[in-house]
N, C-alpha and C positions, 0 to 999 in steps of 0.2 A: 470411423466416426467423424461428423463435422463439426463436434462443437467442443468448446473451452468454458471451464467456470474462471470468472475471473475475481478476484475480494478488494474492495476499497481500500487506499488508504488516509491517512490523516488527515482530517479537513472533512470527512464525510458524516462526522458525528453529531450530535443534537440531543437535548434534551428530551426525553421520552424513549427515548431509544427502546427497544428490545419487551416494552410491557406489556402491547399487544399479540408477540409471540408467547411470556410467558404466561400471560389469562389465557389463552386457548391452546397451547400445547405442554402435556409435561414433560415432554424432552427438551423442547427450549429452555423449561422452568430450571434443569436439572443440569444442565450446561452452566446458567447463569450461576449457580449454587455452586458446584464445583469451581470454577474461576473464582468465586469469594473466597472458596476454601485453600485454595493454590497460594491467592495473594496474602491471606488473611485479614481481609478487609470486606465489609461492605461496596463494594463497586458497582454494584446491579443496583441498590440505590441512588448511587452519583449518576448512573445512567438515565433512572425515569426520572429523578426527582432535580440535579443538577446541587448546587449552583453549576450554574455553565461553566463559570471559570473554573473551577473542580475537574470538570468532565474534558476540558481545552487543555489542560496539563500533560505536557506530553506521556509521560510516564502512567496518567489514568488513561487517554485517548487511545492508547497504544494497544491494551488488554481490551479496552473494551467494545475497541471495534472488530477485533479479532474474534469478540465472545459472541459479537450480534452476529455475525457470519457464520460461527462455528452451529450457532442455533439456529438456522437457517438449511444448515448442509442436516444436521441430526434430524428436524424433523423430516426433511426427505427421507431420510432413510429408516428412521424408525415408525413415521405414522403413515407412509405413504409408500415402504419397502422399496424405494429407492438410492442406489448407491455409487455413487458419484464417479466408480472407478469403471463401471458398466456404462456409463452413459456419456464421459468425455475423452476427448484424446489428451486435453491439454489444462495444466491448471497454470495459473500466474498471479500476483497480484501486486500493484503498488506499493512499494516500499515495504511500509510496516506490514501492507496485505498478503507480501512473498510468504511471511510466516505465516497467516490463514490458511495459505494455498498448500504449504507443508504439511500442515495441521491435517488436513482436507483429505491430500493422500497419504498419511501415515507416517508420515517420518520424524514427526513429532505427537505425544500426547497433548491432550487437552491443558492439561496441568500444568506441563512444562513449558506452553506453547506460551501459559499466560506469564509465567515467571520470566523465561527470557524477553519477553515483550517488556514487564518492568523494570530487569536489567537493562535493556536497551534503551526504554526512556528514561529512566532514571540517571545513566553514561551517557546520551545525547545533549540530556539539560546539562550536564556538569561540565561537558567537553571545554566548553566556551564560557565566558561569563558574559552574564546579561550585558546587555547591547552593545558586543562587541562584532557580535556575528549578524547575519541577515539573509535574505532570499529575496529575491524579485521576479516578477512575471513577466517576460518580454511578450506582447504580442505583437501580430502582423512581420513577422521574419521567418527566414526558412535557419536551420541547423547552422548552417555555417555562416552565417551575417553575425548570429547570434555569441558563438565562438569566437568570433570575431571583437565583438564590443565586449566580452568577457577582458579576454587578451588586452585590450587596448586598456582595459579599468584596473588592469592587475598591475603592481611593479613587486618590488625587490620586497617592499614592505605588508603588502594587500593582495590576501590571496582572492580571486575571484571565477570562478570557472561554471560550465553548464552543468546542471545538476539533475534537472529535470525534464524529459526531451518529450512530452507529452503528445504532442500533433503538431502537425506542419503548422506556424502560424502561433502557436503557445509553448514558451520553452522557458523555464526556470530558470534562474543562475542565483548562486551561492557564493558565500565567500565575509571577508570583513564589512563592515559596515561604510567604509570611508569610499571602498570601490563599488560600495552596490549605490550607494548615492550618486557617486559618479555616474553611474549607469540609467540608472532615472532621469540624469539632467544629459546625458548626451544619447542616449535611445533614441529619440526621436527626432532630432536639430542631425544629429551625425551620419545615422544609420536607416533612416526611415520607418523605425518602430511607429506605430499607429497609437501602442500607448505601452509603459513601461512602469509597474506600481511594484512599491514594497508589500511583501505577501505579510499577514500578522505570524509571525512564526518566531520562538522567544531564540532560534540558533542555527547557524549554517549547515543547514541538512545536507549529506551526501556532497560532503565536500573535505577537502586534507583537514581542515580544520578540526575535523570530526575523528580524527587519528587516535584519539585517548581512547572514546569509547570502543572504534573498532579492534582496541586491545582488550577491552574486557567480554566484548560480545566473544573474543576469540576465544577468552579463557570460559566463558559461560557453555557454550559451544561445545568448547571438547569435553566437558563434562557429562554432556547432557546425553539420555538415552534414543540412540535415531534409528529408521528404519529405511530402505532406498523406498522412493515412491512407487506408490501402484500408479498412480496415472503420474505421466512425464508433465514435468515442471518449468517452464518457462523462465529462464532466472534474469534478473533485471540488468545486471552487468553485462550479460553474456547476448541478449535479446537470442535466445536459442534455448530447447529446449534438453535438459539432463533427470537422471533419474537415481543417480549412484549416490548415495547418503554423504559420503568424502565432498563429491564435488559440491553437492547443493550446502554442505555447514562451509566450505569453502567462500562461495561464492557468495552466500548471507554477510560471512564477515569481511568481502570485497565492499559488496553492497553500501557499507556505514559510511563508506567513503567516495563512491563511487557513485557512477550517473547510473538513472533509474532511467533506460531505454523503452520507453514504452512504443513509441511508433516504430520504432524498427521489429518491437517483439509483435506487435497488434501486424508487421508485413508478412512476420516471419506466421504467426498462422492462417494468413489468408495464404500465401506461396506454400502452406503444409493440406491445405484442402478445408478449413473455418469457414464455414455458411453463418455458422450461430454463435455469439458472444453473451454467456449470460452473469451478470454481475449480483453475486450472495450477499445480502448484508446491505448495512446503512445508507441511503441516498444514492445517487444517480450518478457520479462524476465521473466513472469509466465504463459505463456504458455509452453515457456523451463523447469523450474521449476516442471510442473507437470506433463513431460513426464519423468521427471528423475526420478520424485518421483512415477510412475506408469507406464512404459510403455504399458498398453493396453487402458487405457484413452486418445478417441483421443481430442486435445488439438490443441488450434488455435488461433493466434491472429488477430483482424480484426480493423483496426486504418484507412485506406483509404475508399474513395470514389468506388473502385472500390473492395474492400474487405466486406465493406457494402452491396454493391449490390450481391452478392455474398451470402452470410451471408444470406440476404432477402429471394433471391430467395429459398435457400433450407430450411427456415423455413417457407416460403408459401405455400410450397408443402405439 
């Protein structure tokens, strides 16, 4: 097979989310319900109805973009008899999406998928206290410039490091807020960044800093009931793909801490034989992502009713 499902993660959520899958499907509808049921909250309200800031919280963004994915993959499979472990060789997804993609092929329930997911924001937001931590967007640099003005923005005091390797040209860093400043005012005068901005993000994603939480996701983790995947899983730490239930709750709790490789993983399945990148769930950001990071991989996102049907039809064929 040529293709990979991939699942968004944070940053790709919005207001409305998920309403128009569940007015025309009742498997999306029945997803959505079960996630209420899991958190025991109304969430699938905070989704269509918002406030935004609600829905932007990381510990609700977290569940809930995992739940517009998970309703996405179900109706494939339940309205249109398609099953995701027939039709890809490889699942992955951004960050919080690794757990979608777990979800996806089996290594986790629906239920559990959404619980750890509110552990995990819930231990993200608390790692850190408010504006101590931060994230910045480098554009126009390659991997190692960007390492570079990391390094240069850290000392003994201020942790600062790459966090997010998204495409050649757009790469995250994390760390304290004194050295992500830093890095906005010397990005471009020092290093030739084109432009270097603070991301809105309330704490240093996928960086040491995040060492608390990656203690509790451990302990949430080995609790939790897993299964190895049916389709290989792409892990974000590792940019390679594993299937064994050990390595992947492993490498999830590497992940809290660790750089989220995406261009290297978007190499690693075009170098495995990836024609087709299809991205489940809310909004576009890694289907764009992977055409920057390749463009001969063609790369799609499908989040509607009528993107679905679409989507079906040419895997029917």
């Amino acid at each position: 097979m040529t293709r990979a499902f991939v699942f968004p993660g944070q940053g790709s959520q919005f207001v409305g989310m998920g309403k128009e899958l569940a007015e025309n499907f009742k498997s999306a509808k029945d997803v959505f319900e079960e996630v209420n049921e899991a958190l025991n909250q109304d969430l699938f309200k905070i989704m269509v109805e918002g406030p935004e800031a609600d829905l932007t919280m990381t510990s609700n963004a977290q569940p809930a973009l995992m739940a517009n994915s998970m309703a996405v993959v179900k109706v494939l499979e339940k309205e249109f008899g398609i099953k995701l472990k027939d039709k890809a060789a490889f699942v992955a997804g951004h960050s919080l999406g690794e757990y979608s993609a777990a979800c996806a092929a089996g290594v986790f329930s629906l239920s559990d998928t959404a619980r750890l997911l509110r552990t995990r924001g819930d231990a993200m937001q608390k790692a850190v206290p408010l504006g101590v931590g931060g994230m910045a967007a480098v554009i126009g640099l390659g991997f190692d410039d960007v390492k570079r003005l990391a390094e240069t923005c850290a000392d003994a005091n201020n942790v600062c490091v790459t966090a997010n390797d998204n495409s050649d040209g757009q790469i995250v860093i994390s760390g304290h807020m004194g050295a992500i400043d830093k890095a906005v005012e010397i990005a471009g005068p020092k290093f030739g960044a084109k432009r270097c901005l603070k991301l809105p993000v309330s704490a240093p994603f996928h960086s040491p800093l995040m060492q608390p939480a990656a203690e509790v996701m451990a302990a949430a983790l080995g609790k939790v009931n897993a299964h190895d995947a049916e389709i290989p899983l792409i892990a974000n730490v590792l940019a390679s793909a594993i299937s064994k239930k050990e390595e992947i709750i492993k490498h999830l709790i590497e992940q809290v801490t660790g750089s989220v490789r995406w261009r290297e993983s978007v190499a690693y399945m075009k170098n495995n034989g990836i024609t087709d990148v299809v991205e489940l769930g809310a909004g576009k950001v890694l289907s764009g992502l992977v055409k920057r990071c390749d463009k001969e991989i063609n790369a799609i996102s499908v989040g509607t009713p009528a993107e679905i049907e679409e989507l079906a039809k040419n895997l029917q064929n």
